[in-house]
C-alpha positions in Angstrom: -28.9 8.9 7.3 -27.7 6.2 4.7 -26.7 7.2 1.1 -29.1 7.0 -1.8 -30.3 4.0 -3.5 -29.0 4.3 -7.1 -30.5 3.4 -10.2 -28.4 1.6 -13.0 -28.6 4.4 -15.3 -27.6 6.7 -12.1 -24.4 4.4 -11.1 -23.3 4.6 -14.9 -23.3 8.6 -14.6 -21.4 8.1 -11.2 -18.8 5.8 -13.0 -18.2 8.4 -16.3 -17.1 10.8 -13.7 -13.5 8.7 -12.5 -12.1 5.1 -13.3 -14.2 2.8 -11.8 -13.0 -1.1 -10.6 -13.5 -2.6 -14.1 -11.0 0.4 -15.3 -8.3 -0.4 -13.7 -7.1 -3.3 -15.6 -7.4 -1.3 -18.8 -5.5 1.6 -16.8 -2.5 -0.7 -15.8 -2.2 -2.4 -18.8 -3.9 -5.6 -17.6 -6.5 -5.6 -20.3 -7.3 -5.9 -24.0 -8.4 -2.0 -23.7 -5.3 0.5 -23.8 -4.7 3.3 -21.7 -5.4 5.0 -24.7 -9.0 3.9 -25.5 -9.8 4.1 -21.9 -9.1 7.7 -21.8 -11.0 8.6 -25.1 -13.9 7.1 -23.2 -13.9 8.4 -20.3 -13.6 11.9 -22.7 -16.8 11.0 -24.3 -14.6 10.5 -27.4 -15.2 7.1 -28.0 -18.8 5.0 -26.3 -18.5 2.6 -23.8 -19.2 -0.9 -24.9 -23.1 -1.8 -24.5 -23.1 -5.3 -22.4 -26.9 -5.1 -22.1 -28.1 -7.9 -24.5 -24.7 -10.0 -23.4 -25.7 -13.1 -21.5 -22.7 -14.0 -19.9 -22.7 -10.5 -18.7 -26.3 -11.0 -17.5 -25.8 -14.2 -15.9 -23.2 -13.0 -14.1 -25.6 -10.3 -12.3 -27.8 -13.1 -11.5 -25.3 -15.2 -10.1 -23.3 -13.4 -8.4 -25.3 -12.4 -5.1 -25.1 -16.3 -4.3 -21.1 -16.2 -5.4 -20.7 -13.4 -2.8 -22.6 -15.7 0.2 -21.0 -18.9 -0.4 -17.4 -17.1 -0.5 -18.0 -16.0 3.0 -19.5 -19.0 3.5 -16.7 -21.1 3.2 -14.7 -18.7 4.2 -16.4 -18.7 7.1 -16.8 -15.0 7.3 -20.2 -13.3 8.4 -21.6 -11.5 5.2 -23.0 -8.3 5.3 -26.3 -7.8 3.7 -26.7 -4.5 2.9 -30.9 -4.8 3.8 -29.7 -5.3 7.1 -26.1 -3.8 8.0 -26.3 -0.8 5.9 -25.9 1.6 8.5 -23.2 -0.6 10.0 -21.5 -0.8 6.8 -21.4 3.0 6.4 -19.8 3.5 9.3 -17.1 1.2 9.0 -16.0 2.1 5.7 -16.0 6.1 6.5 -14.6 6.0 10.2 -11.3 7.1 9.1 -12.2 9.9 6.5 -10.5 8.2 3.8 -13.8 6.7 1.8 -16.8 8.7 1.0 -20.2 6.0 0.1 -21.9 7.7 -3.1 -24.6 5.1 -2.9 -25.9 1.8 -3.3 -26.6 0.2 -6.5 -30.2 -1.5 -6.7 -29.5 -1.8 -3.0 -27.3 -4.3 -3.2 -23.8 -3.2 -4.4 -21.8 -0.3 -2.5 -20.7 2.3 -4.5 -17.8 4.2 -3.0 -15.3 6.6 -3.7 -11.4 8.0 -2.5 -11.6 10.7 -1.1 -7.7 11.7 -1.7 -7.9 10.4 -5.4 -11.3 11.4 -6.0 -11.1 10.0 -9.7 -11.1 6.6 -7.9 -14.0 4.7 -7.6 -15.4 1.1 -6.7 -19.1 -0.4 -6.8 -18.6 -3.6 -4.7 -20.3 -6.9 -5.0 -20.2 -8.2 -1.4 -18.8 -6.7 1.9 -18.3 -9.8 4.7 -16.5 -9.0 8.3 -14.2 -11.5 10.4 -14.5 -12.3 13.9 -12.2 -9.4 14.7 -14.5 -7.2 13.0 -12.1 -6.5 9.8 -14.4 -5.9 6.8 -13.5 -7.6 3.8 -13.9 -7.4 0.0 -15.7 -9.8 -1.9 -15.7 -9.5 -5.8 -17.3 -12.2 -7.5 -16.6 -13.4 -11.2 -18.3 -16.1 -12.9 -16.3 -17.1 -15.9 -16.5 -20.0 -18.4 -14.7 -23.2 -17.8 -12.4 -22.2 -20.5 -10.7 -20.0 -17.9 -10.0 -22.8 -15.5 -6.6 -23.0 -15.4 -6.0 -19.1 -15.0 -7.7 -19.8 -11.2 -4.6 -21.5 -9.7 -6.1 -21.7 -5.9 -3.3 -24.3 -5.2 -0.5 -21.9 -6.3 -2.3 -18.8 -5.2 -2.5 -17.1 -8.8 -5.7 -15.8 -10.6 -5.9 -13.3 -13.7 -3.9 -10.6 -13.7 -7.0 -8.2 -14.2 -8.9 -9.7 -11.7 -6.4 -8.8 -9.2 -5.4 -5.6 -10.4 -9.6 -4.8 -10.4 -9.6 -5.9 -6.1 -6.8 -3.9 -5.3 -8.1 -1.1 -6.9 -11.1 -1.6 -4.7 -8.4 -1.9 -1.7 -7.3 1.6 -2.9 -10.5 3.3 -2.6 -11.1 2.3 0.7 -8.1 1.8 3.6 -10.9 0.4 5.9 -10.9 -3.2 3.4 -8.6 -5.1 5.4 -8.5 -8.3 2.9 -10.1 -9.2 -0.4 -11.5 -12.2 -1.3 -11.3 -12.8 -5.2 -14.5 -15.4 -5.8 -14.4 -17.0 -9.9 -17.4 -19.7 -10.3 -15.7 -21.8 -13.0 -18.0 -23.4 -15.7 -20.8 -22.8 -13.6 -20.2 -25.5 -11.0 -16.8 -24.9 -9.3 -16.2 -21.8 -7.0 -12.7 -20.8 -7.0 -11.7 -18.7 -3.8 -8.5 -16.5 -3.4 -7.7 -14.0 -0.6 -5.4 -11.1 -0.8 -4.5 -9.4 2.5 -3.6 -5.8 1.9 -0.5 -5.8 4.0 1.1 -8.3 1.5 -0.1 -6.5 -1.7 0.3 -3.1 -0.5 3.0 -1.9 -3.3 0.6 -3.3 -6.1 -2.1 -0.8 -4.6 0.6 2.0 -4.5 1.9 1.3 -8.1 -2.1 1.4 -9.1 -2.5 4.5 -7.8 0.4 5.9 -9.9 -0.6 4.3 -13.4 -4.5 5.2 -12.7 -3.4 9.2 -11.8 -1.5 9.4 -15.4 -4.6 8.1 -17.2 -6.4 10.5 -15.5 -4.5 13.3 -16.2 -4.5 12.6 -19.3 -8.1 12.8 -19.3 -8.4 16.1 -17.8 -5.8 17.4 -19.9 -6.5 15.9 -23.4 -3.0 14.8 -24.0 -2.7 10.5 -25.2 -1.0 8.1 -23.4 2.1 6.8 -24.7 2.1 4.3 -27.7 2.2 0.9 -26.9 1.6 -0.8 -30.4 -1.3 -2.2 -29.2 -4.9 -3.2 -31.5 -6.7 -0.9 -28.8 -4.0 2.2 -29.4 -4.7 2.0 -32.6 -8.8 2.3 -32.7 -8.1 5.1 -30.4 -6.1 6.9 -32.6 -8.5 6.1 -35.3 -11.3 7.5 -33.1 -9.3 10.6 -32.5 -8.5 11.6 -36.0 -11.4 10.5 -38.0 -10.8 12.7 -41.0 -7.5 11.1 -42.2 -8.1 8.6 -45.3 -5.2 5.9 -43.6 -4.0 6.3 -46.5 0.2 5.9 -46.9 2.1 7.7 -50.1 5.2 8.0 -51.4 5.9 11.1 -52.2 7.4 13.0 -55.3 11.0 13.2 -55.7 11.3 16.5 -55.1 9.9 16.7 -52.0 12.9 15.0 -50.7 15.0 19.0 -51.4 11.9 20.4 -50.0 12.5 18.7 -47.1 16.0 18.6 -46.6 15.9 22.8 -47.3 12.9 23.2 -44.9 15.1 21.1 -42.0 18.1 23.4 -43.1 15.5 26.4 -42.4 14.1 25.3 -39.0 17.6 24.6 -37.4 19.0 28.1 -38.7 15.8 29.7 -36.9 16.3 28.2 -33.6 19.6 30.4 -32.5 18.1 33.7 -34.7 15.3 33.5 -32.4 16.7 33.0 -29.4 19.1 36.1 -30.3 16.2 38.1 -31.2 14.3 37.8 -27.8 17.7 38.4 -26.3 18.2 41.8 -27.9 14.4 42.8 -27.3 15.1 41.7 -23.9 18.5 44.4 -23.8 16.4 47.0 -25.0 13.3 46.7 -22.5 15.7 46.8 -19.6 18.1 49.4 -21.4 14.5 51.7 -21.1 14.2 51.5 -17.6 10.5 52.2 -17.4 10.2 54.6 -19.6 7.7 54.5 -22.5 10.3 56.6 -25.3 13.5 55.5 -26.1 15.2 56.9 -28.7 18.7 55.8 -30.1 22.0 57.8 -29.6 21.9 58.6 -33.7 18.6 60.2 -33.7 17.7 57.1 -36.7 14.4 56.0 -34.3 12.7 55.7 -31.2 11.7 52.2 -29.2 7.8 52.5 -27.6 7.0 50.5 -24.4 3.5 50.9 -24.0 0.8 49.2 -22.3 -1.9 48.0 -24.7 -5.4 46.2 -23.9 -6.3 43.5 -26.2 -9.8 43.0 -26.7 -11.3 39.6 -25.7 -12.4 37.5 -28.1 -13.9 33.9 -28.6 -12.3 31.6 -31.2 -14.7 29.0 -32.4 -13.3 25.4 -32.6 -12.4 23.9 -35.9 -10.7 21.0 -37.5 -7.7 21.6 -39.5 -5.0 19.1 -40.4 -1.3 19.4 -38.9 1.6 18.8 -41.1 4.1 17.4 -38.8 7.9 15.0 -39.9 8.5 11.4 -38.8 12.0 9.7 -39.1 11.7 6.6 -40.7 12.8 4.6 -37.5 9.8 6.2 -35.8 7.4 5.7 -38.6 7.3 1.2 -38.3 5.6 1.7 -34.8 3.3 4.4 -36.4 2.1 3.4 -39.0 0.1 0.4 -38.3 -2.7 2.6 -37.4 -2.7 5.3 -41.0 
């Protein structure tokens, strides 16, 4: 039995629920969209961009089933159609274990997952096999003629996001034993390059790495670090909305009020940590016992077990005062 044929509305719930091909860029730093602002999507915190009623974007779903044949075309690799080798397909891909096939999009595109980074997924334009039976990875781009001279077939160099978006796909599933990177330049010029996974096997490694941190941070809530970026900064926007932006200067004497509030916090810090080491003294001192009174008759220490009560705190909004140092504040700022 084959997987499911999935709906476009079906493969976009599928894609919310890990970092799909197109992510990957944006996850490694290869991409206009920061770590950041990929996270707070993928948290529902800020939307995903609506590409519907973009025709470049729509073109390129036309297109691209003819990019995907006439790279294996020329390549002279036997494409796969999935109307007809869907079965075979399947079985290659999930031999070893490694790939799990959620489904196919509109019946055309396979949409597959890791199954030891489950966060990982690819939908992939075109599957083709060689005569030794390796499959390979076609990903199809058509891109304006503007972009010409990023697709270097001579020198072997294509965008950096491009590439980082194949791997990825090379990550999901082991059983992809090349890529073939297709751009149809300006409409008339199909630009072919082909990475063999033995040769960029560490940039698939060091994905895996970057793409785990982003999603830990989004199972964890925590930000990725700052990067200074336009992106960082509409995410951090998105994530405090209640802040004016607004930057003071504040009254002179706030200046005492801080230097006597530092003064405060850094006498604390060894007055606590003497406190919980004389509680500490005493709990041992009482051995198990739930009475301890002291040797002058002045008082007695209780070690009882209490139940607290559950209870349910609601969730609420509430600003956090918090100190920057000045050579901290430059990077900061931009985005207040």
């Amino acid at each position: 039995m084959t997987a499911p044929t999935l709906t476009r509305s079906e493969w976009l719930a599928l894609r919310a629920t890990g970092l799909g091909s197109s992510d990957a860029a944006a996850a490694c730093g290869e991409s206009n969209v920061s770590p950041a602002e990929l996270v707070l999507r993928k948290r529902g915190v800020m939307p995903d961009p609506d590409l519907s009623d973009i025709e470049a974007v729509e073109w390129g779903q036309l297109l691209q089933p003819a990019i995907v044949r006439k790279t294996a075309e020329r390549h002279k690799v036997k494409y796969l159609h999935p109307i007809s080798y869907r079965t075979t397909i399947e079985r290659l891909i999930t031999r070893t274990g490694e790939t799990e096939v959620l489904g196919w999009l509109e019946d055309r595109e396979a949409v597959l997952r890791s199954v030891a980074h489950p966060w990982m997924i690819a939908t992939i334009d075109g599957i083709a096999a060689d005569d030794d039976i390796r499959l390979i990875d076609i990903e199809a781009k058509n891109v304006g003629g503007y972009h010409s001279r990023d697709w270097n077939v001579e020198a072997g160099h294509g965008p950096a996001k491009f590439d980082v978006q194949l791997a990825h796909q090379l990550a999901v599933a082991p059983a992809f034993q090349a890529g073939l990177l297709a751009g149809l330049i300006g409409g008339n010029s199909l630009r072919v390059l082909r990475r063999e996974r033995v040769e960029i096997q560490a940039t698939i490694e060091a994905i895996i790495t970057l793409e785990a941190e982003v999603w830990r941070c989004v199972e964890t809530g925590e930000m990725p670090a700052y990067d200074g970026s336009e992106s960082h900064i509409r995410a951090l926007r998105a994530l405090h909305p209640m802040d004016s932006g607004e930057t003071i200067t504040l009254p002179e004497e706030a200046l005492r009020w801080h230097e006597d509030l530092t003064e405060l916090v850094i006498q604390r810090a060894p007055m606590e940590s003497r406190i919980k080491t004389l509680r500490r003294n005493i709990e041992a001192s009482l051995n198990g016992a739930t009475f301890g009174g002291l040797p002058d008759g002045t008082g007695v220490y209780t070690n009882k077990h209490q139940t607290r009560g559950a209870y349910h705190v609601e969730e609420a909004e509430f600003p956090v005062l918090r100190f920057v140092k000045a050579a901290n504040w430059d990077a900061r700022k931009q985005y207040r």
